[in-house]
C-alpha positions as CSV (number, residue, x, y, z in Angstrom):
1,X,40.5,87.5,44.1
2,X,42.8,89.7,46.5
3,X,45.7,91.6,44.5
4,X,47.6,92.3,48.0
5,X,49.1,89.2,48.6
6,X,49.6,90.7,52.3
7,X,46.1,90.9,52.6
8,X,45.8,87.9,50.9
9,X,47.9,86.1,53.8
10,X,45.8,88.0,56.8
11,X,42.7,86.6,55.3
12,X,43.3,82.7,54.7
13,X,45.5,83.0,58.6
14,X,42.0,84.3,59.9
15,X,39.7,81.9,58.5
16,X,42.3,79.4,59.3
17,X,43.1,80.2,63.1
18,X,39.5,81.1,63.7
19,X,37.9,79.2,66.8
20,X,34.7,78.7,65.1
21,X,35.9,76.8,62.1
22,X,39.1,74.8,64.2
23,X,35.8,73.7,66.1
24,X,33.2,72.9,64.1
25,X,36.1,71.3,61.6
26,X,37.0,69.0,64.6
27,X,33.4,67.8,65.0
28,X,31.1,65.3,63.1
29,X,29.0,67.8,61.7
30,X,28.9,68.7,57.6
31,X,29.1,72.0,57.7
32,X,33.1,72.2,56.5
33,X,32.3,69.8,53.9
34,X,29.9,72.0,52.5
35,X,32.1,75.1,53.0
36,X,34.9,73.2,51.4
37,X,33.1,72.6,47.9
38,X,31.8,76.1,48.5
39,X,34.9,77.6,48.5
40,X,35.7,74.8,45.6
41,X,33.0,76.6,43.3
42,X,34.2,80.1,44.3
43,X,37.9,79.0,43.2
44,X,36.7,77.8,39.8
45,X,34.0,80.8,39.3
46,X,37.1,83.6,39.9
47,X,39.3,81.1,37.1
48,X,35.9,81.6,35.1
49,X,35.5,85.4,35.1
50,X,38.6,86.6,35.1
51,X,38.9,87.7,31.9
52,X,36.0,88.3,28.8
53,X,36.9,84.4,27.3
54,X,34.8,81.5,28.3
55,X,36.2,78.9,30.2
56,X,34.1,76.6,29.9
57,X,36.3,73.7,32.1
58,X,36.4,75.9,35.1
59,X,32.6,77.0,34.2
60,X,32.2,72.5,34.6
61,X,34.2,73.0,38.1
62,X,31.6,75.4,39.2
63,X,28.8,73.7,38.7
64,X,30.8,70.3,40.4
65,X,31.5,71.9,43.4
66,X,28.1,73.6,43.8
67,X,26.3,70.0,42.8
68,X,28.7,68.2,46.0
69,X,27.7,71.4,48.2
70,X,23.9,70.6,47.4
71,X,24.0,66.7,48.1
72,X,25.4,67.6,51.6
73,X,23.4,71.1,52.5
74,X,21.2,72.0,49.4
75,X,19.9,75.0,51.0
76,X,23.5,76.1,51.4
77,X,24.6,75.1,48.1
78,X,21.5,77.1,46.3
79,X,22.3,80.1,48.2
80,X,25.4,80.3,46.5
81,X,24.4,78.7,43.2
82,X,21.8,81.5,42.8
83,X,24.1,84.5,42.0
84,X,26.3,82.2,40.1
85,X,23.8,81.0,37.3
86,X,23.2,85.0,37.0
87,X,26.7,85.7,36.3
88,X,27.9,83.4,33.8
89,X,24.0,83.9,32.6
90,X,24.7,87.9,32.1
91,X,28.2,86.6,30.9
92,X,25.8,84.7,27.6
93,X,25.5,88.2,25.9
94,X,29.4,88.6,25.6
95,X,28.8,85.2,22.7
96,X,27.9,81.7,22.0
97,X,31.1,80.2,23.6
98,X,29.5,81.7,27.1
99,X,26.5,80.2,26.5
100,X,28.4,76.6,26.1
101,X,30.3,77.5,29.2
102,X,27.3,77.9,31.3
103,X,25.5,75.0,29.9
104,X,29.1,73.4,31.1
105,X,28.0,74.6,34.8
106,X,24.5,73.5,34.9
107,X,25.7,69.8,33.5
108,X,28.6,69.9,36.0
109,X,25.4,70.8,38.8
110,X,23.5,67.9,37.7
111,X,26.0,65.1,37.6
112,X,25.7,65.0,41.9
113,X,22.3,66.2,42.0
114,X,21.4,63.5,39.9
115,X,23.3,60.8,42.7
116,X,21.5,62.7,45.3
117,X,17.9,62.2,43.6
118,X,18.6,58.6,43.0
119,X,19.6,58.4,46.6
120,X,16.6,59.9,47.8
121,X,14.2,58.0,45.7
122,X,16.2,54.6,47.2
123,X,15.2,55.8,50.9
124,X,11.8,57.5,50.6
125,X,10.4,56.2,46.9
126,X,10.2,59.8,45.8
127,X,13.4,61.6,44.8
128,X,12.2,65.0,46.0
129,X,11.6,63.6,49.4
130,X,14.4,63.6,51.8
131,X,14.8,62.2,54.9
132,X,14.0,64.6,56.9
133,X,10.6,65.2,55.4
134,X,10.3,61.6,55.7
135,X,11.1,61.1,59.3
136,X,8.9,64.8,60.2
137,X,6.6,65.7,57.2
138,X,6.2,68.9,55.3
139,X,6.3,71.0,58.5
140,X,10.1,70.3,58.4
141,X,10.2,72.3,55.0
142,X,11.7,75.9,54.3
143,X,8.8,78.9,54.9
144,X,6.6,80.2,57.9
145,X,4.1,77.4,59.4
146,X,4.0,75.4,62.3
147,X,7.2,73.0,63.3
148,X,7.3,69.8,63.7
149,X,6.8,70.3,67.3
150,X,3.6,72.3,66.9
151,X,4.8,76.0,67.2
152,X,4.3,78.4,64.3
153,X,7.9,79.6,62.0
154,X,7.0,83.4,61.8
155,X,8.8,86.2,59.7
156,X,9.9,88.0,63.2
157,X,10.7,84.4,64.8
158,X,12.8,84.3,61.1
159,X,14.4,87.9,61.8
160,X,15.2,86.9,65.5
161,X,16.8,83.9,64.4
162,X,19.0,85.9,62.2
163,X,19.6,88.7,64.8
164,X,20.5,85.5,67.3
165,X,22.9,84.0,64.5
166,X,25.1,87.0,63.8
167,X,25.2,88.0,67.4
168,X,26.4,84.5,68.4
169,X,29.0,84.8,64.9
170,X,30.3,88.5,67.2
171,X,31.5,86.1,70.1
172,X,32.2,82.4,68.6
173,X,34.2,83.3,65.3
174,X,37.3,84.7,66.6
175,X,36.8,84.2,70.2
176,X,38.6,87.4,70.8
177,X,38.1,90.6,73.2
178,X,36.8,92.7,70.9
179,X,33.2,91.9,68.4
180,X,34.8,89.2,65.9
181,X,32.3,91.6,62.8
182,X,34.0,94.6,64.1
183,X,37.0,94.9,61.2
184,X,34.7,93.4,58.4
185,X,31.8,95.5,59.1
186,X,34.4,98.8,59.2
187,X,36.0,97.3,56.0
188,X,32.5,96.9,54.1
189,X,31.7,101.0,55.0
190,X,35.0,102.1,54.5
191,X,35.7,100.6,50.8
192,X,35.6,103.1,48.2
193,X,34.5,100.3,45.7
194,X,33.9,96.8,45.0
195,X,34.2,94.7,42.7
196,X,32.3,92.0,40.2
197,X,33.4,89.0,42.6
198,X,32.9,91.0,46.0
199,X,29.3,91.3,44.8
200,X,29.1,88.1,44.1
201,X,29.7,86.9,47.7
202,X,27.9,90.1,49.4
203,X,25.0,88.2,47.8
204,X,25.7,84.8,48.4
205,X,25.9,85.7,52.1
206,X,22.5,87.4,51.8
207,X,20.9,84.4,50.3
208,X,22.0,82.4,52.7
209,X,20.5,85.0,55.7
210,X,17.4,84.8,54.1
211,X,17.3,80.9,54.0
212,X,17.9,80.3,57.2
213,X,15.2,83.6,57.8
214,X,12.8,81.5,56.7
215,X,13.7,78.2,58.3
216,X,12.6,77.3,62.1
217,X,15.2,75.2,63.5
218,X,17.8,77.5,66.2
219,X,20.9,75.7,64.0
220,X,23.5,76.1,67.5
221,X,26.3,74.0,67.7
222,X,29.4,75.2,68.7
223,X,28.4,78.3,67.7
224,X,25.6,79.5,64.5
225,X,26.9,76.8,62.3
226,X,24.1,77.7,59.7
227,X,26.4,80.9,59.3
228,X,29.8,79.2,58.0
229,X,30.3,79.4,54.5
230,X,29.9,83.2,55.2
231,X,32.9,83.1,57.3
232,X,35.2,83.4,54.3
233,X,33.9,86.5,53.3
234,X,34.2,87.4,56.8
235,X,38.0,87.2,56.9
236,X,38.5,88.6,53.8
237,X,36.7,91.6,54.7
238,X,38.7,91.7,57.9
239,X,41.8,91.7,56.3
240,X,41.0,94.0,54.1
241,X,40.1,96.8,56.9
242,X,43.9,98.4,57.0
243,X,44.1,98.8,53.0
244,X,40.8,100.3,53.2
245,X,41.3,102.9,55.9
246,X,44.9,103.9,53.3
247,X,41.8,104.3,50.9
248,X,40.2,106.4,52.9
249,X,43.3,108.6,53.0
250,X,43.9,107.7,56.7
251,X,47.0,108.1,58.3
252,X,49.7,105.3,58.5
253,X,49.5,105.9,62.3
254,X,45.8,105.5,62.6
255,X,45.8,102.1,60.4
256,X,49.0,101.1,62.3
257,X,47.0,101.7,65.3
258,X,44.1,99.3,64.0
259,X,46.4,96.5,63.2
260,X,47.8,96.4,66.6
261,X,44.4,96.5,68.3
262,X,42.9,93.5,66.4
263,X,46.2,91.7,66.9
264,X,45.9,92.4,70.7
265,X,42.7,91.8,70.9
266,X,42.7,87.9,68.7
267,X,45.5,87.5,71.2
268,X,43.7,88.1,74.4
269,X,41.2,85.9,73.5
270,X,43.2,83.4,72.8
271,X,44.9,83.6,76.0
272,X,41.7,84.1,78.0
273,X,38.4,83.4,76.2
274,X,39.6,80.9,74.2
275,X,41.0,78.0,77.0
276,X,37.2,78.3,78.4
277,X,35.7,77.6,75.6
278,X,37.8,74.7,75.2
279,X,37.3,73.7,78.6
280,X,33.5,74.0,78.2
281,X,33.6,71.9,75.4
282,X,35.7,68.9,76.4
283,X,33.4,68.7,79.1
284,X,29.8,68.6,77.2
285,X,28.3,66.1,75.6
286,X,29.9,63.1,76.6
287,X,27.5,60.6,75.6
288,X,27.7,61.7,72.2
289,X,31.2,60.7,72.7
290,X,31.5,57.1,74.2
291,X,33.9,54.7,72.7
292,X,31.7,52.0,73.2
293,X,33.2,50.0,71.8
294,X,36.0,50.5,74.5
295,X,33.8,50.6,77.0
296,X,32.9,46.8,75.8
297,X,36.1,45.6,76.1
298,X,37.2,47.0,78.9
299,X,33.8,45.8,81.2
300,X,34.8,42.4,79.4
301,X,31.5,42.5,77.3
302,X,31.5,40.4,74.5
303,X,28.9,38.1,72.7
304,X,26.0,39.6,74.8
305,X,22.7,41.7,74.5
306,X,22.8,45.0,76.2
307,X,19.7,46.5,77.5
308,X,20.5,50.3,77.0
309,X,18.7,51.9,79.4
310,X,17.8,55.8,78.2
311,X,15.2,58.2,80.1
312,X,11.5,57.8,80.4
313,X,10.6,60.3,78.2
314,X,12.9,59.0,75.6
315,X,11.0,55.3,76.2
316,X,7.6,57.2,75.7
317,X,8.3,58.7,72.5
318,X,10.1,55.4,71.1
319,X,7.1,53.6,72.0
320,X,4.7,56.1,70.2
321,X,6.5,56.1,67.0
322,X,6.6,52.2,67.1
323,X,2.6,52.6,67.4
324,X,2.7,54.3,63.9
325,X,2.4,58.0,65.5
326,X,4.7,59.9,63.3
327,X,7.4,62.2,64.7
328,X,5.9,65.6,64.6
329,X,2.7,64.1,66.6
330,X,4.8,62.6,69.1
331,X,6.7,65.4,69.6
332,X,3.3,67.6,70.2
333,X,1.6,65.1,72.2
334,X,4.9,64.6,74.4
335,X,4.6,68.7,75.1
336,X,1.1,68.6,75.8
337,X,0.3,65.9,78.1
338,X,1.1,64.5,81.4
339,X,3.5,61.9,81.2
340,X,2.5,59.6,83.8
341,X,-1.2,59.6,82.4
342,X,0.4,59.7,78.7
343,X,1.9,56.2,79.8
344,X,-0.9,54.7,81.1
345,X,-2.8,55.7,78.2
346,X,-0.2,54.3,75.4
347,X,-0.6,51.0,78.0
348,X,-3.9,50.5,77.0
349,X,-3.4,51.5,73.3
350,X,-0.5,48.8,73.1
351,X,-2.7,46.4,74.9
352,X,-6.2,46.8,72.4
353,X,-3.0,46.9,69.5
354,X,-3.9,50.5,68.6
355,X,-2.0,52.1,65.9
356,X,-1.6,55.8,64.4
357,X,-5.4,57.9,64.5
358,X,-6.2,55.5,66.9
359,X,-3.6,56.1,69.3
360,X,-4.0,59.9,68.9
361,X,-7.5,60.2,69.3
362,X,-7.0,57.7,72.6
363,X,-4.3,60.8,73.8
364,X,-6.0,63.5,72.9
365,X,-7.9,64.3,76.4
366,X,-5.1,64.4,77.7
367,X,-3.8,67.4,75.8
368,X,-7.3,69.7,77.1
369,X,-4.6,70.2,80.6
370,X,-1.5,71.4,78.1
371,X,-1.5,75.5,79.4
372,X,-1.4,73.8,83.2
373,X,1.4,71.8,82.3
374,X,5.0,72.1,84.2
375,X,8.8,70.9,83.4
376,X,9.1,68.1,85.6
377,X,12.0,69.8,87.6
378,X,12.4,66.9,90.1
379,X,13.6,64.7,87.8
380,X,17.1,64.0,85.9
381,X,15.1,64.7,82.8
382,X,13.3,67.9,82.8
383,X,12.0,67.2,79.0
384,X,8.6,65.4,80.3
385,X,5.6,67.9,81.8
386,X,3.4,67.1,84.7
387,X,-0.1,68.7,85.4
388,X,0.5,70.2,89.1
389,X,-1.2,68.4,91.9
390,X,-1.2,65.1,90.2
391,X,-0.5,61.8,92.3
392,X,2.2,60.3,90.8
393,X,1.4,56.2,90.2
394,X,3.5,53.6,91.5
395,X,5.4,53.0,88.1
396,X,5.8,56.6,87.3
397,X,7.5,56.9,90.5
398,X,9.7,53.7,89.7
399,X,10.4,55.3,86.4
400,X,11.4,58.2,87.7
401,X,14.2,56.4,89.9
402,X,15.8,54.8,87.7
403,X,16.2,57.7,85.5
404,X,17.9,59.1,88.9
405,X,20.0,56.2,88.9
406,X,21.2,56.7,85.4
407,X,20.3,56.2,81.6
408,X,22.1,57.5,78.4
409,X,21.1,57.5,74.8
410,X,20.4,54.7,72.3
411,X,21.2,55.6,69.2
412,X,25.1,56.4,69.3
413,X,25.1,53.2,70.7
414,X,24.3,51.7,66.6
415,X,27.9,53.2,65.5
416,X,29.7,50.2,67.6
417,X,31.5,48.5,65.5
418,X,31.7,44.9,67.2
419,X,29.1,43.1,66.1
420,X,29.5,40.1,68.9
421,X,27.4,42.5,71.1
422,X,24.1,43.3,70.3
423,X,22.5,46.7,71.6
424,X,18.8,47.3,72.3
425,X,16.7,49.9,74.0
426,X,15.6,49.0,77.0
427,X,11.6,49.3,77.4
428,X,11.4,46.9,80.6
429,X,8.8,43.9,79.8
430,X,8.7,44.8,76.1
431,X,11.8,43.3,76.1
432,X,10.7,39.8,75.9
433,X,9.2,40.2,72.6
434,X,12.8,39.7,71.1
435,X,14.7,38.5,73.8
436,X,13.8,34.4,73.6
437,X,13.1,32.2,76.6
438,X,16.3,30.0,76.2
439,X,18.5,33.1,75.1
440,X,21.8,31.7,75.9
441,X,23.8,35.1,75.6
442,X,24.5,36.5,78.6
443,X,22.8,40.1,79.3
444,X,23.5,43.5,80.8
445,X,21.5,46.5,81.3
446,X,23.8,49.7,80.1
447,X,23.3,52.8,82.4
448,X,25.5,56.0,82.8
449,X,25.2,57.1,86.2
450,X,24.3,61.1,86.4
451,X,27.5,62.8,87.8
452,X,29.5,64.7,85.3
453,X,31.9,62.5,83.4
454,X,30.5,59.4,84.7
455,X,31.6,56.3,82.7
456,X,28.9,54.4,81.0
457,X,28.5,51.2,83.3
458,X,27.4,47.4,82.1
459,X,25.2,46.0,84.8
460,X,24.9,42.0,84.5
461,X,21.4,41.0,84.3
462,X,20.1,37.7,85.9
463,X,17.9,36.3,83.3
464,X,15.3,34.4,85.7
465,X,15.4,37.9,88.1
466,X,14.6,39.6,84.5
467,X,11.6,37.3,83.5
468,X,10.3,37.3,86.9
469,X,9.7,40.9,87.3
470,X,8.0,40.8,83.8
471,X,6.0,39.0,84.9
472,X,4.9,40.3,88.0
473,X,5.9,43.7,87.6
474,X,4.3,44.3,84.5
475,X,5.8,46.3,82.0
């Protein structure tokens, strides 16, 4: 869609080199998949409007690419599928053989759509229900109401999201010493015209703002992720700055001039921002990261149950969804009670075998102290609140030392791949409800001790040592 192959070059070298994408391309996350059958649809779209004859088989690729996009992000996909279906809809009056090439797109759309439904209705028994809506309820759906953790999704929390997004996009695209929007924004206001296809992706991007306007969830990772299939346009625009200031009739000096600044400035920050960043993220979440696999075999772990030991707060919450309490109540009551007298109270609940209303309604005096609540600041994990002045119990205090000592997370713990070892959370004397009497397998409590870059560790447990606390120690 860009005549000036120069151009052309500068923009795939900036969407290609760019920090954000290198980044978030090296990571686990979806969002280059997405982008990828994004830029897939966009491909086959400029193949299908290039000229006044249908094209129906590139008119099918569209609708393919934008089908994939919406099994993986369907918000993304939709903001893009949108101003699609209105231009090969406005292409129907130019004769039939447009109308069979959009037709084309909407059957190429509903080929992976139709996989996705059938996936969803396998999982939740509805195929409009996904996962998430599953696992949190309606208040994890697009619009302005509460979250699933209680607060209310507002239009101005929506526009400060968006504000937040594209100020995070001037830092984390390019990395460089200058605002990484600078030379598209300048290209956008200096181009004397644009044309069929540039409109189509000004409004794509748009969409996409105003989905994620309305959506509560601070997307953050490595930088406004939600933001990515906009960075395309980005560096196009970007590239396109110099040809538009020879537009604008300015001189070959001035445009020189801008070349050489962005140049200098992508290469400072490559020399200087860019190492940090690097550095920064090498160094974070590293229990996201464990081999454990590695770890296994190099602790000489094989053929055993492993108690993995995470933090209080996380035991809390696992044992209030395994009461029936669904995650968006968990998550409230979590934030709004003490946790020492949340624990005690969940004691009881599991002890009578309360389950769901019950459980909340057994919690809910708890929550009239919320607004005196405080971060627990003298522990590892500050998630958990504590009403000031309480006297901490003997267990809480025990609980909060071994979280000193160490814990990790359970649940990157399932990817392991040798399946001699068998991984559960550790919730203390809950434990003997599925480890037997005459287990045989030996055990070990996993822990990660809480310096930085601490190697997970595998404790050996003795079993009778284990069993005996149990049993006086209660749970």
């Amino acid at each position: 869609v860009e005549p000036r192959p120069g151009t052309a070059l500068a923009a795939l070298l900036l969407f290609a080199i760019a920090p954000f994408v290198v980044f978030l391309g090296a990571s686990m996350m979806n969002h280059i998949t997405t982008t990828a059958a994004l830029l897939a649809a966009a491909l086959a779209l400029s193949r299908a409007t290039s000229c006044s004859d249908a094209r129906t088989g590139a008119a099918f690729l569209v609708g393919l690419a934008l089908g994939v996009a919406a099994t993986i992000r369907p918000l993304d996909a939709a903001a893009f599928a949108i101003p699609t279906a209105a231009w090969l809809t406005w292409r129907v009056r130019m004769g039939r053989s447009h109308l069979v090439a959009l037709l084309a797109s909407g059957i190429g759309v509903l080929i992976p759509v139709s996989l996705l439904l059938a996936v969803n209705h396998a999982q939740t028994g509805d195929a409009f229900t996904f996962g998430y809506i599953a696992m949190w309820g309606r208040t994890h759906e697009l619009g302005f109401h509460a979250t699933p953790w209680g607060d209310v999704h507002t239009p101005m929390r929506g526009l400060e999201l968006v504000n937040l997004y594209l100020l995070r996009l001037q830092t984390y695209l390019y990395e460089s010493a200058s605002p990484s929007l600078l030379f598209a924004t300048a290209a956008l206001a200096a181009a004397r015209r644009v044309t069929a296809f540039d409109r189509w992706m000004i409004a794509c991007a748009m969409l996409l703002l105003a989905g994620y306007f309305a959506y509560f969830h601070d997307g953050f990772y490595l930088g406004p992720r939600f933001l990515l299939p906009m960075v395309p346009l980005l560096a196009l625009w970007s590239a396109r700055l110099p040809a538009a200031l020879t537009d604008r009739g300015i001189t070959d000096a001035a445009r020189r001039t801008t070349v050489i600044a962005g140049c200098v400035s992508l290469l400072l920050g490559g020399a200087t921002l860019l190492p940090l960043r690097a550095q920064q993220y090498r160094n974070g979440m590293l229990s996201l990261r464990i081999d454990t696999d590695a770890e296994a075999r190099r602790a000489g772990v094989s053929g055993a149950i492993v108690l993995v030991r995470e933090s209080w707060g996380a035991q809390v919450m696992a044992r209030l969804w395994a009461r029936g309490v669904s995650r968006s109540d968990a998550e409230m009551v979590y934030q709004s009670a003490d946790i020492c007298r949340l624990d005690e109270v969940l004691d009881r609940a599991e002890a009578r075998g309360d389950s769901g209303a019950a459980v909340l309604r057994a919690v809910a005096p708890l929550r009239a102290d919320s607004a005196q609540l405080v971060a627990m600041r003298f522990a590892i994990d500050t998630s958990p609140r504590v009403l000031p002045g309480s006297v901490m119990t003997e267990r809480c205090t025990r609980r909060i030392l071994e979280d000193r000592a160490g814990f990790t997370l359970y649940p990157p713990l399932l990817l392991a791949r040798d399946t001699t070892n068998t991984y559960l959370r550790d919730l203390h004397a809950r434990d003997s409800l599925v480890i037997a009497p005459d287990e045989s397998r030996p055990i070990f409590l996993l822990v990660k001790p809480p310096e930085v870059g601490a190697a997970i560790r595998f404790l050996p447990v003795d079993p009778d040592s284990m069993r005996r606390e149990w049993r006086d120690g209660g749970p």
